[in-house]
C-alpha positions as CSV (number, residue, x, y, z in Angstrom):
1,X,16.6,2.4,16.9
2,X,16.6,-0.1,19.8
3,X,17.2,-3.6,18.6
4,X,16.5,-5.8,21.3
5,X,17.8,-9.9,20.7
6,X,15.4,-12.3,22.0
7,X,17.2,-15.5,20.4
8,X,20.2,-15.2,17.9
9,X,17.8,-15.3,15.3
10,X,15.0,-13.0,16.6
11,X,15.3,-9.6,17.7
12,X,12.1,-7.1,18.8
13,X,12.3,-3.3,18.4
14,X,10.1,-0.3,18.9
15,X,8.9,1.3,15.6
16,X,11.3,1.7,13.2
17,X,11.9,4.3,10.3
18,X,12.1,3.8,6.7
19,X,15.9,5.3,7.1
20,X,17.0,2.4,10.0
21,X,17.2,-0.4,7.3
22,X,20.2,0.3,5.9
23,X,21.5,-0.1,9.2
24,X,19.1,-3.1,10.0
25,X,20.6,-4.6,6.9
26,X,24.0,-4.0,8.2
27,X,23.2,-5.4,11.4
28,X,22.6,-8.8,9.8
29,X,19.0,-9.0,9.7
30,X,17.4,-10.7,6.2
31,X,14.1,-9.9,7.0
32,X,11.7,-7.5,9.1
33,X,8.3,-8.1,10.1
34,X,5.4,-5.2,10.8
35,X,3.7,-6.1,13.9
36,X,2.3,-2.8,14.3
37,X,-1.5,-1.7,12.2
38,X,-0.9,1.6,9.9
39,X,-4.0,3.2,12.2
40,X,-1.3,3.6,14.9
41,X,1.1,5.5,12.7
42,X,1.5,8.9,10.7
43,X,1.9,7.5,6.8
44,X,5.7,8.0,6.8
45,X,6.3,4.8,9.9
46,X,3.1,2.7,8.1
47,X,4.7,-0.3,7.1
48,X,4.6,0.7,2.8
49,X,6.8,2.9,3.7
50,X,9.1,0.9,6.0
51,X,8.7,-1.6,3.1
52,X,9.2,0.2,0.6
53,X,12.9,0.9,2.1
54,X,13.6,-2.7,3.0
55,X,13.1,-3.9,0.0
56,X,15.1,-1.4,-1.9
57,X,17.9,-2.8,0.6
58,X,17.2,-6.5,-0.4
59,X,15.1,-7.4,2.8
60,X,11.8,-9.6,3.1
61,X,9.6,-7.6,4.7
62,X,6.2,-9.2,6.0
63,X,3.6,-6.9,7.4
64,X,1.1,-9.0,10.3
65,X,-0.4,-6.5,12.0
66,X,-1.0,-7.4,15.8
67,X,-3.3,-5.9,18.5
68,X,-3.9,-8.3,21.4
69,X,-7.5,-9.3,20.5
70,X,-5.9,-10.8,16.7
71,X,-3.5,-12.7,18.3
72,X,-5.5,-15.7,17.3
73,X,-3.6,-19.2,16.8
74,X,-4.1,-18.4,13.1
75,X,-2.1,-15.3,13.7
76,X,0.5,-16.7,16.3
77,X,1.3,-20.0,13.7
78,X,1.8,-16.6,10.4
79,X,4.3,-14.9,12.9
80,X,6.1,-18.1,13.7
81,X,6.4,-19.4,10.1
82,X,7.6,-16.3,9.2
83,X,10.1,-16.5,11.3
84,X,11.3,-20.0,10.7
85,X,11.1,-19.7,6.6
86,X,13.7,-16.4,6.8
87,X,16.8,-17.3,5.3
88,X,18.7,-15.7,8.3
89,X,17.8,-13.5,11.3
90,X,14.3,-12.0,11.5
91,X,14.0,-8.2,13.1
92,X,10.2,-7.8,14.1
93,X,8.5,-4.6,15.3
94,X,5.5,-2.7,17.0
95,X,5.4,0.3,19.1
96,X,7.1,-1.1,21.5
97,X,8.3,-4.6,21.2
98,X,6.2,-5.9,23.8
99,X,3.6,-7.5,21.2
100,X,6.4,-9.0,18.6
101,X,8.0,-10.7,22.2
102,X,4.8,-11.9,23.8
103,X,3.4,-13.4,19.7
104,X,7.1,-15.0,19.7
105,X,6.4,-16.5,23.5
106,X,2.9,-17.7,22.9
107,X,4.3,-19.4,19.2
108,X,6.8,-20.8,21.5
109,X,5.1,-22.1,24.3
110,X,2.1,-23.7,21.9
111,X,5.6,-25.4,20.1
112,X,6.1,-26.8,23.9
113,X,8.7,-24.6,25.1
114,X,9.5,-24.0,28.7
115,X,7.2,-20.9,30.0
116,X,9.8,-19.9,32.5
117,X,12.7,-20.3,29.4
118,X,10.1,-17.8,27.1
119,X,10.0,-15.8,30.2
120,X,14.0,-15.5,31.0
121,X,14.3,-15.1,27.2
122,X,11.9,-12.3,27.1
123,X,13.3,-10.4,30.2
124,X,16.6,-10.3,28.9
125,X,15.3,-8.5,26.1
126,X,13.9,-6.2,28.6
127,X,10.1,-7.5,28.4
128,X,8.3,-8.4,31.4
129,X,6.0,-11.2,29.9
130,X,5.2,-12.8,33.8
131,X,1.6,-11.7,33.2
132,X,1.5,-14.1,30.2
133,X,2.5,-17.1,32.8
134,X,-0.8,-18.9,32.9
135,X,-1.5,-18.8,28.9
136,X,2.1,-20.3,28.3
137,X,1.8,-23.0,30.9
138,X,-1.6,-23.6,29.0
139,X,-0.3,-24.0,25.6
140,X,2.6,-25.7,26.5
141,X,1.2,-28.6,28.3
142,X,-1.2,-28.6,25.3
């Protein structure tokens, strides 16, 4: 498991594993969100399963499946809220991380944060989101 902190209350991760939770739980987090569609996984990393253990651990656990086409405002404004209405620090994953940092950057940037701040942010995490530039400057002057 590679949990990577983006803010103090949002981390990114590749796929996780149904037995990572209890250590996800230990590490703080009070809820997990599936960025990553079930038609990219073997049944046993689908997010029912990964569910299925967080909640026996006494995690939320919200499932928003991402490609880059859905990431609609709809679909960035879900993610965010989910985010903000956790009781404590959210965990979100994909295959990679890359798609729960850049959803979090373009949430961010249409909430009027700095793109160069979402950039740094993301970076530090270990996610080069410099290709994004142009979008975030968009929908943070918006």
């Amino acid at each position: 498991m590679d949990i990577r902190p983006v803010t103090p209350r949002y981390a990114v991760s590749p796929q996780i594993a149904p037995e990572d939770v209890a250590a996800i739980k230990e590490a703080g987090f009070t809820r997990i969100i599936c960025n990553r569609p079930d038609a990219e996984n073997p049944p046993e990393y689908q997010a029912a399963a990964v569910e299925a253990a967080a909640q026996e651990a006494g995690i939320d656990f919200v499932t928003l499946p991402l490609t880059y086409p859905t990431m609609t405002p709809e679909r960035i404004a879900e993610h965010m809220a989910a985010i903000e209405d956790a009781p404590g620090p959210v965990l979100a994953y994909c295959a990679s991380g890359t798609r729960c940092t850049t959803v979090w950057a373009l949430g961010r940037a249409t909430a009027g944060d700095a793109p160069d701040e979402l950039i740094a942010a993301a970076a530090k995490a270990g996610y080069d989101l410099n290709q994004l530039r142009p979008r975030l400057d968009e929908l943070s002057a918006g």
